[in-house]
Structures are given as C-alpha cells and as structure tokens.
N, CA, C and O atoms as a printed pandas DataFrame, in Angstrom:
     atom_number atom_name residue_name chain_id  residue_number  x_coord  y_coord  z_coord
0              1         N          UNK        A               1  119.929   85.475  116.047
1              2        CA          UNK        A               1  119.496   86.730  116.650
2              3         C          UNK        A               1  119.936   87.910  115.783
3              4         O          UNK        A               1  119.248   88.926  115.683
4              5         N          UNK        A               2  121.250   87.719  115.081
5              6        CA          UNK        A               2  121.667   89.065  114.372
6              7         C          UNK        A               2  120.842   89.403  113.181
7              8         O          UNK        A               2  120.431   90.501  112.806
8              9         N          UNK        A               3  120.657   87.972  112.562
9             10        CA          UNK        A               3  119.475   88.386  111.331
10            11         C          UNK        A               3  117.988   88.780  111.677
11            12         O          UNK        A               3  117.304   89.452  110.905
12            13         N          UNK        A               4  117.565   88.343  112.820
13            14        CA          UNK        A               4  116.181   88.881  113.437
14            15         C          UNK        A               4  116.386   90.498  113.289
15            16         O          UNK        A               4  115.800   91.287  112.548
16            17         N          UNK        A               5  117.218   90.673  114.062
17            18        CA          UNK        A               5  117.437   91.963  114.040
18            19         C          UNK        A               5  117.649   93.100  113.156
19            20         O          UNK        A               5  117.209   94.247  113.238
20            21         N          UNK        A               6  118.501   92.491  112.194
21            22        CA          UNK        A               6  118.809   93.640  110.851
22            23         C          UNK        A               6  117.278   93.317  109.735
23            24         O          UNK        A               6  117.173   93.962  108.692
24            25         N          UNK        A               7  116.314   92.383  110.093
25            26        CA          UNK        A               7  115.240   91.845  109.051
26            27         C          UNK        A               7  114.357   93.411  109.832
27            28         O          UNK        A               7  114.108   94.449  109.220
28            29         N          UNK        A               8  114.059   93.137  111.208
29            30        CA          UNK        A               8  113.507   93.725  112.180
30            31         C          UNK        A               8  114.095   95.453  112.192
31            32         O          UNK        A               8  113.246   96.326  112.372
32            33         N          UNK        A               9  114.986   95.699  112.070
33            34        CA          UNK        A               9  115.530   96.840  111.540
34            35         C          UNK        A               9  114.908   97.527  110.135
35            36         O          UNK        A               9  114.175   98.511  110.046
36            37         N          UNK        A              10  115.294   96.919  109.375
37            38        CA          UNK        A              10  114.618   97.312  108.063
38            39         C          UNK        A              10  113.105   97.476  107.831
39            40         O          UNK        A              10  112.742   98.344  107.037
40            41         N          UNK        A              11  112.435   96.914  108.296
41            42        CA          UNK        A              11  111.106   97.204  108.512
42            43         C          UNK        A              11  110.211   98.175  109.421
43            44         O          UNK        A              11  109.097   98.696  109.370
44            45         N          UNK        A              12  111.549   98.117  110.459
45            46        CA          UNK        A              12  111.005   99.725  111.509
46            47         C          UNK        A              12  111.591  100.643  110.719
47            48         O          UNK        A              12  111.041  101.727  110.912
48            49         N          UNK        A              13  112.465  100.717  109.907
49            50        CA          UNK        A              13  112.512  101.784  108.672
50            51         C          UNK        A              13  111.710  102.269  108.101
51            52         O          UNK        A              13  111.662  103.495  108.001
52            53         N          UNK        A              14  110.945  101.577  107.621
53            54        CA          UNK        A              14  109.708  101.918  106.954
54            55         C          UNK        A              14  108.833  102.196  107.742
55            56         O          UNK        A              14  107.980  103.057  107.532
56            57         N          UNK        A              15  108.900  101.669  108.518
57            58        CA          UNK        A              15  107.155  101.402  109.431
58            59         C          UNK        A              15  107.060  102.694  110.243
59            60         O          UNK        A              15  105.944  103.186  110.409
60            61         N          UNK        A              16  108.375  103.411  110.875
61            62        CA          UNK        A              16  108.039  103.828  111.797
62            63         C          UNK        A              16  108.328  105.599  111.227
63            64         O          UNK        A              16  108.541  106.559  111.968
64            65         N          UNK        A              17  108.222  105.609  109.213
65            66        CA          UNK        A              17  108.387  107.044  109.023
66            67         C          UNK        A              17  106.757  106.496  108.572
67            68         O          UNK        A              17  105.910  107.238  109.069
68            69         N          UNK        A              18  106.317  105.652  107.955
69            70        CA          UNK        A              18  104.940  105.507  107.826
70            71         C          UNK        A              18  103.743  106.202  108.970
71            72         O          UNK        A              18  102.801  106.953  108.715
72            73         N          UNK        A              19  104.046  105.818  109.865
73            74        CA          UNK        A              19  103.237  105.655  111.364
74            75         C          UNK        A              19  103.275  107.489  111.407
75            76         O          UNK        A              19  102.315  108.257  111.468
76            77         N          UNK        A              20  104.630  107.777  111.353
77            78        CA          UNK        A              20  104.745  109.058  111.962
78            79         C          UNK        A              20  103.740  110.112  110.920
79            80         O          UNK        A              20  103.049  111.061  111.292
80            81         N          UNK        A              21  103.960  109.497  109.285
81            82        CA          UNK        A              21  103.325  110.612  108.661
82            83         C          UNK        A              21  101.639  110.451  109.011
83            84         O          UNK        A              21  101.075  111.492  109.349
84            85         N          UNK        A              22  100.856  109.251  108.946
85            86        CA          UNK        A              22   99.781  108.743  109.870
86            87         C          UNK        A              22   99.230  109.822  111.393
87            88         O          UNK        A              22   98.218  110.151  112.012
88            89         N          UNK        A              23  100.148  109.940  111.381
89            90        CA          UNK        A              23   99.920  110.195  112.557
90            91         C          UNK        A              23   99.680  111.967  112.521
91            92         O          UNK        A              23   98.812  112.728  112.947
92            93         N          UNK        A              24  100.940  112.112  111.779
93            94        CA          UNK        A              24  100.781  113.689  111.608
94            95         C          UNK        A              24   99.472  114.429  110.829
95            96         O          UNK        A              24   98.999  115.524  111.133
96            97         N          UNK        A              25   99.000  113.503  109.705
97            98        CA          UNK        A              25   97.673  113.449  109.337
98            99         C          UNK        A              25   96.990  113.717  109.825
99           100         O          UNK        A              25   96.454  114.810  109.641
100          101         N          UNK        A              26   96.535  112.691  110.926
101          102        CA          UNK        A              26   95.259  112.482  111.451
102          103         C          UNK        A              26   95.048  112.894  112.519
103          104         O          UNK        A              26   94.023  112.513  113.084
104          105         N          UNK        A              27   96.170  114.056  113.350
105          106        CA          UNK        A              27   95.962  114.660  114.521
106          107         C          UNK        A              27   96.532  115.972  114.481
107          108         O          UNK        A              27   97.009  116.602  115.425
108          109         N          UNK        A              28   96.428  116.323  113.252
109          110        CA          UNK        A              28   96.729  117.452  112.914
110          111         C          UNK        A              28   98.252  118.683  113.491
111          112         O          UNK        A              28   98.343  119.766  114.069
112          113         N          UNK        A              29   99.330  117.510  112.798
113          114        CA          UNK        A              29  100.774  117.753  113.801
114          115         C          UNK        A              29  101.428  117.787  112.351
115          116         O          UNK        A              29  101.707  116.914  111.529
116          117         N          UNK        A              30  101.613  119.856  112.410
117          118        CA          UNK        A              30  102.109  120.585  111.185
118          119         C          UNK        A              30  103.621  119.442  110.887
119          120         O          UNK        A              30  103.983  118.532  111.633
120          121         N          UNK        A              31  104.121  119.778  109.871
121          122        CA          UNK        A              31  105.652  119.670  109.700
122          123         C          UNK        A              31  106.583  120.209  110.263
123          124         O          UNK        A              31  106.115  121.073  111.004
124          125         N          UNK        A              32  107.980  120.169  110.342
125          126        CA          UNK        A              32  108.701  121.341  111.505
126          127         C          UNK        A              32  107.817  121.517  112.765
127          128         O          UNK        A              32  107.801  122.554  113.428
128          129         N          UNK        A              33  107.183  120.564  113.000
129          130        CA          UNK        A              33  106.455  120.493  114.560
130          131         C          UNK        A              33  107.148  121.089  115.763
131          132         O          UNK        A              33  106.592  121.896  116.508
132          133         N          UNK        A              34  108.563  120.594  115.943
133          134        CA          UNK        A              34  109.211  120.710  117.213
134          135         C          UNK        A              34  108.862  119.558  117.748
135          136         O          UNK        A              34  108.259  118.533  117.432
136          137         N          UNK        A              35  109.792  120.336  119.271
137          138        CA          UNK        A              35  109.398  119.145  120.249
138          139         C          UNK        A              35  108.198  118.599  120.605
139          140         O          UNK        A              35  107.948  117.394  120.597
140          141         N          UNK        A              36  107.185  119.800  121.032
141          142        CA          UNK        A              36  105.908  120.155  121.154
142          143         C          UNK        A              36  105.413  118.766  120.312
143          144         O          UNK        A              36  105.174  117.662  120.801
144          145         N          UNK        A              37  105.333  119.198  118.818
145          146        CA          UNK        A              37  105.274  117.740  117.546
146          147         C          UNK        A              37  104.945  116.794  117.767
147          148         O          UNK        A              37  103.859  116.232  117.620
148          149         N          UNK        A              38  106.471  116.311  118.407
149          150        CA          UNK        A              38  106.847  115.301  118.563
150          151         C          UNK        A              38  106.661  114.967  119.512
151          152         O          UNK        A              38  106.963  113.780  119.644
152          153         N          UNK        A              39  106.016  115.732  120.947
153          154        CA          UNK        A              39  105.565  115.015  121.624
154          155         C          UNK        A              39  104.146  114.306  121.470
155          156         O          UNK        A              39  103.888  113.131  121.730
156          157         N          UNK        A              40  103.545  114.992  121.133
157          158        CA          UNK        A              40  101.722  115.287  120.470
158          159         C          UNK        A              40  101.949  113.310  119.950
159          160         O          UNK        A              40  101.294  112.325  120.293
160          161         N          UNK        A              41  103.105  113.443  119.070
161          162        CA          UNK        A              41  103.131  112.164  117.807
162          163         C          UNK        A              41  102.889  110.993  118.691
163          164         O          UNK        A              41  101.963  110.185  118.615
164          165         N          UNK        A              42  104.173  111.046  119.803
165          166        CA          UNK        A              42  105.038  109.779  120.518
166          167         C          UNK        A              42  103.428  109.263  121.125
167          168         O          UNK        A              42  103.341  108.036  121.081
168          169         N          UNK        A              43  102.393  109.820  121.573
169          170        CA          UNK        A              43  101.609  109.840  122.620
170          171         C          UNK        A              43  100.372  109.320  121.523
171          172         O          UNK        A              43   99.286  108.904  121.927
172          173         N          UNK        A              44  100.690  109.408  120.265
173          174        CA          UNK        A              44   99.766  108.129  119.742
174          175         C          UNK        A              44  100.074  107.015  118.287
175          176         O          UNK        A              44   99.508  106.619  117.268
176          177         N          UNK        A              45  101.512  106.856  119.120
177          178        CA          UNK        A              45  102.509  105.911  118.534
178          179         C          UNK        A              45  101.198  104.898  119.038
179          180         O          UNK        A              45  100.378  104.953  119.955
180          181         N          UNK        A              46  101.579  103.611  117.510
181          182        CA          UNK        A              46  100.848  102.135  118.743
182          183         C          UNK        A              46  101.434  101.461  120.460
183          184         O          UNK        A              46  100.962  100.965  121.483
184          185         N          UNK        A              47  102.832  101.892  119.826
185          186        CA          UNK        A              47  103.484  101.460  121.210
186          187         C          UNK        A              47  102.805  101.556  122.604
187          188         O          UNK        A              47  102.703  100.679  123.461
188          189         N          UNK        A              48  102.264  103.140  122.618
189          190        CA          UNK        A              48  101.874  103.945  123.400
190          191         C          UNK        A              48   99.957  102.739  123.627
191          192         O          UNK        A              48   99.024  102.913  124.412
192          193         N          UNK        A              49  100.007  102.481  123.364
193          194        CA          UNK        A              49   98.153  101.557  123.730
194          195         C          UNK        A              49   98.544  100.290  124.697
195          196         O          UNK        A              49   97.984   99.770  125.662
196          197         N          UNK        A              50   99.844  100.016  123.945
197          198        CA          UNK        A              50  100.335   98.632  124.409
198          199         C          UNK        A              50  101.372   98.508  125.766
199          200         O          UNK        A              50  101.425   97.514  126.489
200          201         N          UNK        A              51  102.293   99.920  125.962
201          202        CA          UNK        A              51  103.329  100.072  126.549
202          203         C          UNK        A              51  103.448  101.110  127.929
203          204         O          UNK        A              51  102.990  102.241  127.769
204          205         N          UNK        A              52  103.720  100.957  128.543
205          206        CA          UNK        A              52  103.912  101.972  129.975
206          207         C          UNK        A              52  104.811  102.819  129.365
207          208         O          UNK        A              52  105.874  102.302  129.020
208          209         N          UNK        A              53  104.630  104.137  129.120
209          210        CA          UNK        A              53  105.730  105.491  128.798
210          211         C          UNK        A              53  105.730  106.155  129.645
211          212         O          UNK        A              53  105.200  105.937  130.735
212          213         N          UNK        A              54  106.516  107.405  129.208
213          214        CA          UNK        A              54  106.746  109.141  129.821
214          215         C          UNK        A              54  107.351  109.689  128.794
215          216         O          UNK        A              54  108.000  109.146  127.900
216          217         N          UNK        A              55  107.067  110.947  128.994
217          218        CA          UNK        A              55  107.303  111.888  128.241
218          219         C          UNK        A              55  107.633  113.231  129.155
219          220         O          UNK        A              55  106.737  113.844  129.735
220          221         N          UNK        A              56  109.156  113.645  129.216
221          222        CA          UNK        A              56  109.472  114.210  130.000
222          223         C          UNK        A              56  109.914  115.653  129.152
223          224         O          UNK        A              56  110.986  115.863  128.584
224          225         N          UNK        A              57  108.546  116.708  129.278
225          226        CA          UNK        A              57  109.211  118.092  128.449
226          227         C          UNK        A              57  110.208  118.744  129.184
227          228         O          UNK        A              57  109.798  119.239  130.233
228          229         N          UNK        A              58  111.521  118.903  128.915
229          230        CA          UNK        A              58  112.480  119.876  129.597
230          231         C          UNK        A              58  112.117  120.914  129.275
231          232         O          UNK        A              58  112.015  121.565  130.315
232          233         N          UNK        A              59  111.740  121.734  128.137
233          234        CA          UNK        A              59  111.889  122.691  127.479
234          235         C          UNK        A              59  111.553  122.442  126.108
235          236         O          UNK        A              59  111.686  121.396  125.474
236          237         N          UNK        A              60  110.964  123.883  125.630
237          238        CA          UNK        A              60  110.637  123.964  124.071
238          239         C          UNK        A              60  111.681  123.025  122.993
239          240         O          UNK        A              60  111.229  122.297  122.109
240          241         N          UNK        A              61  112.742  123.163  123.196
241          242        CA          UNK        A              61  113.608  122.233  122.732
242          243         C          UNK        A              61  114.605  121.256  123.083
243          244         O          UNK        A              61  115.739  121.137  122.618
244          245         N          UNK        A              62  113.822  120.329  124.282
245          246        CA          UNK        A              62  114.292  119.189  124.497
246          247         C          UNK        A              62  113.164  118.522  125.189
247          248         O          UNK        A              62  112.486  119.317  125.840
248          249         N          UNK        A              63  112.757  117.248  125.236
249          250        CA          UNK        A              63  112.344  116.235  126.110
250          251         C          UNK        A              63  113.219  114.849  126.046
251          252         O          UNK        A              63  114.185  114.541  125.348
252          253         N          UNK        A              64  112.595  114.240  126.909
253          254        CA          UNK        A              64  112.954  112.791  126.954
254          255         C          UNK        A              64  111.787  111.932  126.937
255          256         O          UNK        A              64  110.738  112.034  127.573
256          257         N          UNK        A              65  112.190  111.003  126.029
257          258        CA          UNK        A              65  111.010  109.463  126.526
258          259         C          UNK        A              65  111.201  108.470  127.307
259          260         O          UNK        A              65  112.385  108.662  127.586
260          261         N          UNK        A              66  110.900  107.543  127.868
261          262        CA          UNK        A              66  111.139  106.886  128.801
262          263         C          UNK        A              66  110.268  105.677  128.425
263          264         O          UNK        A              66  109.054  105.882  128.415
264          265         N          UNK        A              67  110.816  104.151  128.039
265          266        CA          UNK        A              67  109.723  102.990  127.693
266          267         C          UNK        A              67  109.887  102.174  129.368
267          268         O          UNK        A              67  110.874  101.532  129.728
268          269         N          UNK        A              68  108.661  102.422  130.172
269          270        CA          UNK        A              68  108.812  102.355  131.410
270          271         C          UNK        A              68  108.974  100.655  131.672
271          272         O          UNK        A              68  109.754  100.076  132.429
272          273         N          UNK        A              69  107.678   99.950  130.524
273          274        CA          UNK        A              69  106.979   98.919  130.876
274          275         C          UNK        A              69  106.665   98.680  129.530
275          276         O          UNK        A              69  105.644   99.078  128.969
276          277         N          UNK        A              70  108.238   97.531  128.655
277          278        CA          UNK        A              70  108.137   97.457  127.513
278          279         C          UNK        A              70  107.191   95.860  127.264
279          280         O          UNK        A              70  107.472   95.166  128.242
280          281         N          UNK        A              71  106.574   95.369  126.677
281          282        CA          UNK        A              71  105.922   94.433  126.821
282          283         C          UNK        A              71  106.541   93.587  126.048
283          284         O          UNK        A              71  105.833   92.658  125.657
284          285         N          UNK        A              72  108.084   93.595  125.544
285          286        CA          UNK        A              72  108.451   92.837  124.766
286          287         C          UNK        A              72  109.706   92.211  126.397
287          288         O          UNK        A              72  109.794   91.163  127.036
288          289         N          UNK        A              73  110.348   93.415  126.435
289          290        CA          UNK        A              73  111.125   92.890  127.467
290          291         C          UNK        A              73  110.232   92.227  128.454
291          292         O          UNK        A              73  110.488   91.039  128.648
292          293         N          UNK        A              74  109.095   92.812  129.218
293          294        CA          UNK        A              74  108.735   92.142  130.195
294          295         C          UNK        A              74  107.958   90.667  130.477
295          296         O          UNK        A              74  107.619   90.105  131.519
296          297         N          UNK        A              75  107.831   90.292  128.963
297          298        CA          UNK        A              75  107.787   88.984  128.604
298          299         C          UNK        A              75  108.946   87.940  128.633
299          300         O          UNK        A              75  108.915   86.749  128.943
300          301         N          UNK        A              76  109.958   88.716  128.228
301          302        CA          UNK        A              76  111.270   87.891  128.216
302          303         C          UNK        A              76  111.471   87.830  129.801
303          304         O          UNK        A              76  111.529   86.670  130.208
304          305         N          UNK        A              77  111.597   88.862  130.841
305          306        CA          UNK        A              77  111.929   88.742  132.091
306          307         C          UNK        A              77  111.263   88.064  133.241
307          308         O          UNK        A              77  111.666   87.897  134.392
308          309         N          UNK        A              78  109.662   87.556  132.408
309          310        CA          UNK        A              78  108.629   86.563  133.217
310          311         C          UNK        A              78  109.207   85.119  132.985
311          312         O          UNK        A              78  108.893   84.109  133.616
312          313         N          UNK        A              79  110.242   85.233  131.807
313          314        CA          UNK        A              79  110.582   83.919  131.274
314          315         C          UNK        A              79  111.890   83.819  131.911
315          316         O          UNK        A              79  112.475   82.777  131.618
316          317         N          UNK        A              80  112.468   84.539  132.633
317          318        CA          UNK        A              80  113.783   84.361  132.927
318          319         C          UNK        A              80  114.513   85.072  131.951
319          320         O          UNK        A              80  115.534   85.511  132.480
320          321         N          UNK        A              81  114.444   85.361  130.824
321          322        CA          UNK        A              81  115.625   85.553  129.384
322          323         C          UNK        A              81  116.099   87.321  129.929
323          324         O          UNK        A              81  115.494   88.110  130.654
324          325         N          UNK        A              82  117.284   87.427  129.277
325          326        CA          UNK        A              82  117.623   88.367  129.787
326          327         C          UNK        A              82  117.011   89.744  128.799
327          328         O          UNK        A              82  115.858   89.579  128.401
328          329         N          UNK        A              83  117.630   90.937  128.426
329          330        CA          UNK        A              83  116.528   92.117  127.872
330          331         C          UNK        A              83  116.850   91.597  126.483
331          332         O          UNK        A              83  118.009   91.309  126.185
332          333         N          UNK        A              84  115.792   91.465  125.584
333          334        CA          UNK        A              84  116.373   91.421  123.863
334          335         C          UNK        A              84  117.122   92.970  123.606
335          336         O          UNK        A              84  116.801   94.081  124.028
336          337         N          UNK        A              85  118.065   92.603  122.875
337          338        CA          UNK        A              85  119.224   94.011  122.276
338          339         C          UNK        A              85  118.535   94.622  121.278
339          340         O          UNK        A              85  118.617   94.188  120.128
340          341         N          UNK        A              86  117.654   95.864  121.633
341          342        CA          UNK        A              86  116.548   95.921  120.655
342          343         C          UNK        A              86  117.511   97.758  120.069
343          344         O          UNK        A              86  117.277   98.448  119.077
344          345         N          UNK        A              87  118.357   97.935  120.988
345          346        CA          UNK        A              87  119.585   99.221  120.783
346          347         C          UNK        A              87  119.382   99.743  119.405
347          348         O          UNK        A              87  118.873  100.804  119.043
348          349         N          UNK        A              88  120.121   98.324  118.406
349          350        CA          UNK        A              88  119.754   98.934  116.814
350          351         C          UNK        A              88  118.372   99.181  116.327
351          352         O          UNK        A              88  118.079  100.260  115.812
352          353         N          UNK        A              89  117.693   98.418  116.440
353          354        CA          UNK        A              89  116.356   98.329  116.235
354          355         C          UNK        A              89  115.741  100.127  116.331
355          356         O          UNK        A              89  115.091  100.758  115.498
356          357         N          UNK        A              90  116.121  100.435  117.314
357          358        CA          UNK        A              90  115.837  101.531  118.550
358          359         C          UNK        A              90  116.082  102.861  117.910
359          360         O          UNK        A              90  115.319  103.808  117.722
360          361         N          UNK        A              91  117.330  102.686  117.626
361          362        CA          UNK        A              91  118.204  104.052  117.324
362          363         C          UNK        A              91  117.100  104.481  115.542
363          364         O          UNK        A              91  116.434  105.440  115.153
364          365         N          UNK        A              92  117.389  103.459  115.121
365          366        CA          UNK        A              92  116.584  103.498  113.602
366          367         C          UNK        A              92  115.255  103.714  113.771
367          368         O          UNK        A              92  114.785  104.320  112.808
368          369         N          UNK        A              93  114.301  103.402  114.793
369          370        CA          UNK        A              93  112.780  103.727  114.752
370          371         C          UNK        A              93  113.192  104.827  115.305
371          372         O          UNK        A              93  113.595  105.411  114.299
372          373         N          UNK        A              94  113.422  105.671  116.333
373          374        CA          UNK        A              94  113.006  106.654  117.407
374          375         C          UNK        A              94  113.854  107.773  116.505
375          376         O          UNK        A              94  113.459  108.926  116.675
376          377         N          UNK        A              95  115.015  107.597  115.528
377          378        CA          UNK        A              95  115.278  108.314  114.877
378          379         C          UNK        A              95  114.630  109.172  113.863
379          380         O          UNK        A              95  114.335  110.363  113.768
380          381         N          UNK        A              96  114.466  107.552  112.766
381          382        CA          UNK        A              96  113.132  108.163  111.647
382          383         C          UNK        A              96  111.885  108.910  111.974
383          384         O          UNK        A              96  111.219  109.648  111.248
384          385         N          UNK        A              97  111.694  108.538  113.315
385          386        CA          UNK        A              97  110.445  108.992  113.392
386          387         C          UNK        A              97  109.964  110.159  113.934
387          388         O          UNK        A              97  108.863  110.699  113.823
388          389         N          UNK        A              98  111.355  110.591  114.778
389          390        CA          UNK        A              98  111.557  112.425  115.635
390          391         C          UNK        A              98  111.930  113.019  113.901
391          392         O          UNK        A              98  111.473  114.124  113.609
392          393         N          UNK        A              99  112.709  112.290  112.881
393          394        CA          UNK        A              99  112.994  113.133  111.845
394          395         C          UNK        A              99  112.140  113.144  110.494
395          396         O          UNK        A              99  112.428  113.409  109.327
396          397         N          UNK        A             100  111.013  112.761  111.117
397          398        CA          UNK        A             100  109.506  112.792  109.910
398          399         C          UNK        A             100  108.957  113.620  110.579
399          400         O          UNK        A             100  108.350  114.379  109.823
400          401         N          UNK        A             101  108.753  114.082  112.309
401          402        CA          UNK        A             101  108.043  114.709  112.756
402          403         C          UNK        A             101  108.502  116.221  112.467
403          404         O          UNK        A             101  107.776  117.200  112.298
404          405         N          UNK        A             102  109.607  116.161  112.458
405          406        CA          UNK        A             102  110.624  117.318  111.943
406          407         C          UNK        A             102  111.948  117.073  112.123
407          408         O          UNK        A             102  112.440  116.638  113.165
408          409         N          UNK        A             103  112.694  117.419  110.850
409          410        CA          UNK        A             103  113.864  117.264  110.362
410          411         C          UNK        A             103  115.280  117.437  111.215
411          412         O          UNK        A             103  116.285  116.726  111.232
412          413         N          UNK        A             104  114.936  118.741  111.958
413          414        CA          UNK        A             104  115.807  119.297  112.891
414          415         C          UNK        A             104  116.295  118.699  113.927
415          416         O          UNK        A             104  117.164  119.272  114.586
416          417         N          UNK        A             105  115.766  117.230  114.337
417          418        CA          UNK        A             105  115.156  117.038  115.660
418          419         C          UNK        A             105  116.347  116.169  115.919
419          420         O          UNK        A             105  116.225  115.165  115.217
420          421         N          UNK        A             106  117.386  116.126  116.588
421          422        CA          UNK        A             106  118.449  115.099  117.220
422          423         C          UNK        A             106  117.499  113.982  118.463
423          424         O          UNK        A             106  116.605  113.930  119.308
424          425         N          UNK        A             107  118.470  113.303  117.784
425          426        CA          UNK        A             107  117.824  112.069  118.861
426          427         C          UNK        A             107  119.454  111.620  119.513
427          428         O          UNK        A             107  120.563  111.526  118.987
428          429         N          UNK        A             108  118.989  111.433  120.774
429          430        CA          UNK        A             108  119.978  110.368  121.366
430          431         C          UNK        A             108  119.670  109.599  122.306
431          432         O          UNK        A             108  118.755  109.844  123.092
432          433         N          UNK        A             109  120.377  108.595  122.343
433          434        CA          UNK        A             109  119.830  106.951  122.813
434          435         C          UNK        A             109  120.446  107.448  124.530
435          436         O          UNK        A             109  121.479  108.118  124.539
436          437         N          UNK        A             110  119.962  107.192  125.539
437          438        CA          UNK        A             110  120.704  107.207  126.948
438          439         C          UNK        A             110  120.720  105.974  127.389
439          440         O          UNK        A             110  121.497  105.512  128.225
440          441         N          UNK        A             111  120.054  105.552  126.956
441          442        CA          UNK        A             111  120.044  103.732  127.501
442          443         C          UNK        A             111  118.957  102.896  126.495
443          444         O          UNK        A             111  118.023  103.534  126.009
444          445         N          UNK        A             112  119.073  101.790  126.270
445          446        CA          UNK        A             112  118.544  100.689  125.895
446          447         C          UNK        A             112  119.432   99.344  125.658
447          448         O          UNK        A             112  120.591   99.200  125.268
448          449         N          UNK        A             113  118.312   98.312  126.094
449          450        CA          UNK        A             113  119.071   97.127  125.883
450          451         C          UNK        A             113  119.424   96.611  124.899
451          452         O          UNK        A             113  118.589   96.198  124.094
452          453         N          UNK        A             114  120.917   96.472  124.657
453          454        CA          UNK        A             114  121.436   95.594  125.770
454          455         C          UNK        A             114  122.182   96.351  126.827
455          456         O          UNK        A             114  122.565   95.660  127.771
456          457         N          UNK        A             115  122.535   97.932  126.871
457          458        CA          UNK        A             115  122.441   99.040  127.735
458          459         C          UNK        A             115  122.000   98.599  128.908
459          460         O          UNK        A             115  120.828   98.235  129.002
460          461         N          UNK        A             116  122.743   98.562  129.849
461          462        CA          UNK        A             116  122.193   98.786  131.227
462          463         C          UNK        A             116  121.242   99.797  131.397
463          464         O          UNK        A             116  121.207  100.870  130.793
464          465         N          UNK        A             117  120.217   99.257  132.539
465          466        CA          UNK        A             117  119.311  100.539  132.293
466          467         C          UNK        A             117  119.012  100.125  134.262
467          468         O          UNK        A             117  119.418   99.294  135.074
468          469         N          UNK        A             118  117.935  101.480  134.236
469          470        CA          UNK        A             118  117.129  101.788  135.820
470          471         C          UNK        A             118  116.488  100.316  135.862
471          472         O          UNK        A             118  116.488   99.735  134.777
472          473         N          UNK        A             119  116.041   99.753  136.758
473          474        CA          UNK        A             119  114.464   99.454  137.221
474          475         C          UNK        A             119  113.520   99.863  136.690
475          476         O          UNK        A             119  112.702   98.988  136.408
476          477         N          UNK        A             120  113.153  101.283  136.298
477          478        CA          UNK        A             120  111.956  101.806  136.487
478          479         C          UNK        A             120  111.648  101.953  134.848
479          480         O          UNK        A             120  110.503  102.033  134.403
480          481         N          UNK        A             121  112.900  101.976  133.992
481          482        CA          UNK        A             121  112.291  101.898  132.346
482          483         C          UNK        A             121  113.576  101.292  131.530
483          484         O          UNK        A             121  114.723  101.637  131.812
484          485         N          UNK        A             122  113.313  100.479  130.630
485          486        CA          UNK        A             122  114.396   99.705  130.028
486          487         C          UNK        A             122  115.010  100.598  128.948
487          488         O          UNK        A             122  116.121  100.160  128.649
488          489         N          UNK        A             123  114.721  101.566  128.337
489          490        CA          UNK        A             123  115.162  102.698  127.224
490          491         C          UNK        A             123  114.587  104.053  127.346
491          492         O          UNK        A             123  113.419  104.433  127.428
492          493         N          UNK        A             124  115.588  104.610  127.338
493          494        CA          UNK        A             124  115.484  106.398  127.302
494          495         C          UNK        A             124  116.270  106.897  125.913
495          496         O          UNK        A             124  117.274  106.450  125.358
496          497         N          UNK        A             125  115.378  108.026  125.583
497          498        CA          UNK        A             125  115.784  108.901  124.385
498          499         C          UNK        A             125  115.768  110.335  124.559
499          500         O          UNK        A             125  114.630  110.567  124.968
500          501         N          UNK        A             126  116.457  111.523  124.468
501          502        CA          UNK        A             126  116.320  112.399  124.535
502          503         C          UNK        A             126  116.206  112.944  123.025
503          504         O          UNK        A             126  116.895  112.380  122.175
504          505         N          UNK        A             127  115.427  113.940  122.675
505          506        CA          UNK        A             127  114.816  114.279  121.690
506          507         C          UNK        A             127  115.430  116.231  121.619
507          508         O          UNK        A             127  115.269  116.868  122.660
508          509         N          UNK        A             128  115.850  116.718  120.814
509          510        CA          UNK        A             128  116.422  117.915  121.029
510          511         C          UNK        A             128  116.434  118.753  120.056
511          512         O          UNK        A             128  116.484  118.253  118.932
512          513         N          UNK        A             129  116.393  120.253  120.164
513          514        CA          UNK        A             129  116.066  120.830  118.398
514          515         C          UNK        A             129  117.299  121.775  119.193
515          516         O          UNK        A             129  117.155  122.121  120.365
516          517         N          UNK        A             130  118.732  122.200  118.242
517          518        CA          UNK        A             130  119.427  123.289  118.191
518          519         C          UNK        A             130  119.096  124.716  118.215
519          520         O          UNK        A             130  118.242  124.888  117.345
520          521         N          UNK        A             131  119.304  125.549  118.658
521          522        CA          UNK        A             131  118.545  126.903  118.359
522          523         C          UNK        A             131  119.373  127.311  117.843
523          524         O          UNK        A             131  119.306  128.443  117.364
C-alpha cells in the first residue's frame, strides 16, 4: 500500500498542475485567479463528472470543497474495506492545483482518509488567499 501510494503521489504531481493549466486554457480562468479561479477550475476538474462535490464560497478569499460521494471510497465501502488513506495523495493534488490556479492560494486539508470524517463527505479542503 505505501508504494501504491508514493507511485500514485508522484503522478498526481504532474497530472493535477497539467489538468489545472488545461483547464485554465480552455475556460478562460486568468492567472492570479483567486478563489473565484479556483472555484470556476475545481467545477471542471474530471473528478467533478465522476464524483458528488460542493463548493462552499465563504468569501472572496476563502471557500471550501467537500468530496461528498468519492467513487473510489464508495467502492471500497460496498466491499466492506475500510476508506483508502488517499491524505498524501490529497494534500499533493488539491495543493498543486489551488497553486497553478494561483500562487497565493493556501490550502488546508480538514479531513481526509484515513482522517475521520462526516457521513455526508469523506474529504474537505479549505482553499484561502491572505489579504
């Protein structure tokens, strides 16, 4: 499991500043976006076709995401298995990819598994720009 993970790591490295510049391209989401940006981005991540989200704007400079209805966990939990520890995995995609949308942008993890989490979503991120 630990090498799945750091193989699986390294490739959402790449993949997920790839996706973001993709994305910023083709939906016309300036650089130094903000939150605003980065919300525009998250909302046509692939995740987002495949996955139950939210996107919770607090304010010009903060939201949260919310992976309500992850289709990786909820495969494992039809099987009995408990949540895959996708934490590292996590911190490294949702990072690179608030900091391709723009540089400024703090990320922090509030939960993911192997994180205890709600019922209602297995990982939360809050997304935040300093003024």
């Amino acid at each position: 499991m630990d090498k799945a993970i750091e193989l699986d790591a390294a490739q959402w490295k790449r993949f997920t500043v790839i996706e973001a510049k993709r994305i910023m391209s083709r939906f016309n989401i300036p650089e130094n976006g903000g939150i605003s940006g980065l919300i525009k981005a998250l909302r046509y991540r692939i995740y987002a076709n495949i996955n139950v989200q939210e996107i919770i704007k607090i304010s010009e400079n903060r939201c949260v995401f919310r992976m309500n209805n992850c289709r990786v966990q909820y495969a494992r939990k039809r099987r009995n298995l408990p949540d895959f520890p996708c934490k590292p995995v996590g911190i490294i995609e949702y990072e690179d990819f608030a900091k391709t949308i723009d540089p400024r942008i703090k990320t922090r993890c509030i939960c993911c598994p192997p994180d205890q989490h709600p019922d209602n979503y297995y990982c939360a991120w809050e997304f935040t720009i300093e003024e």
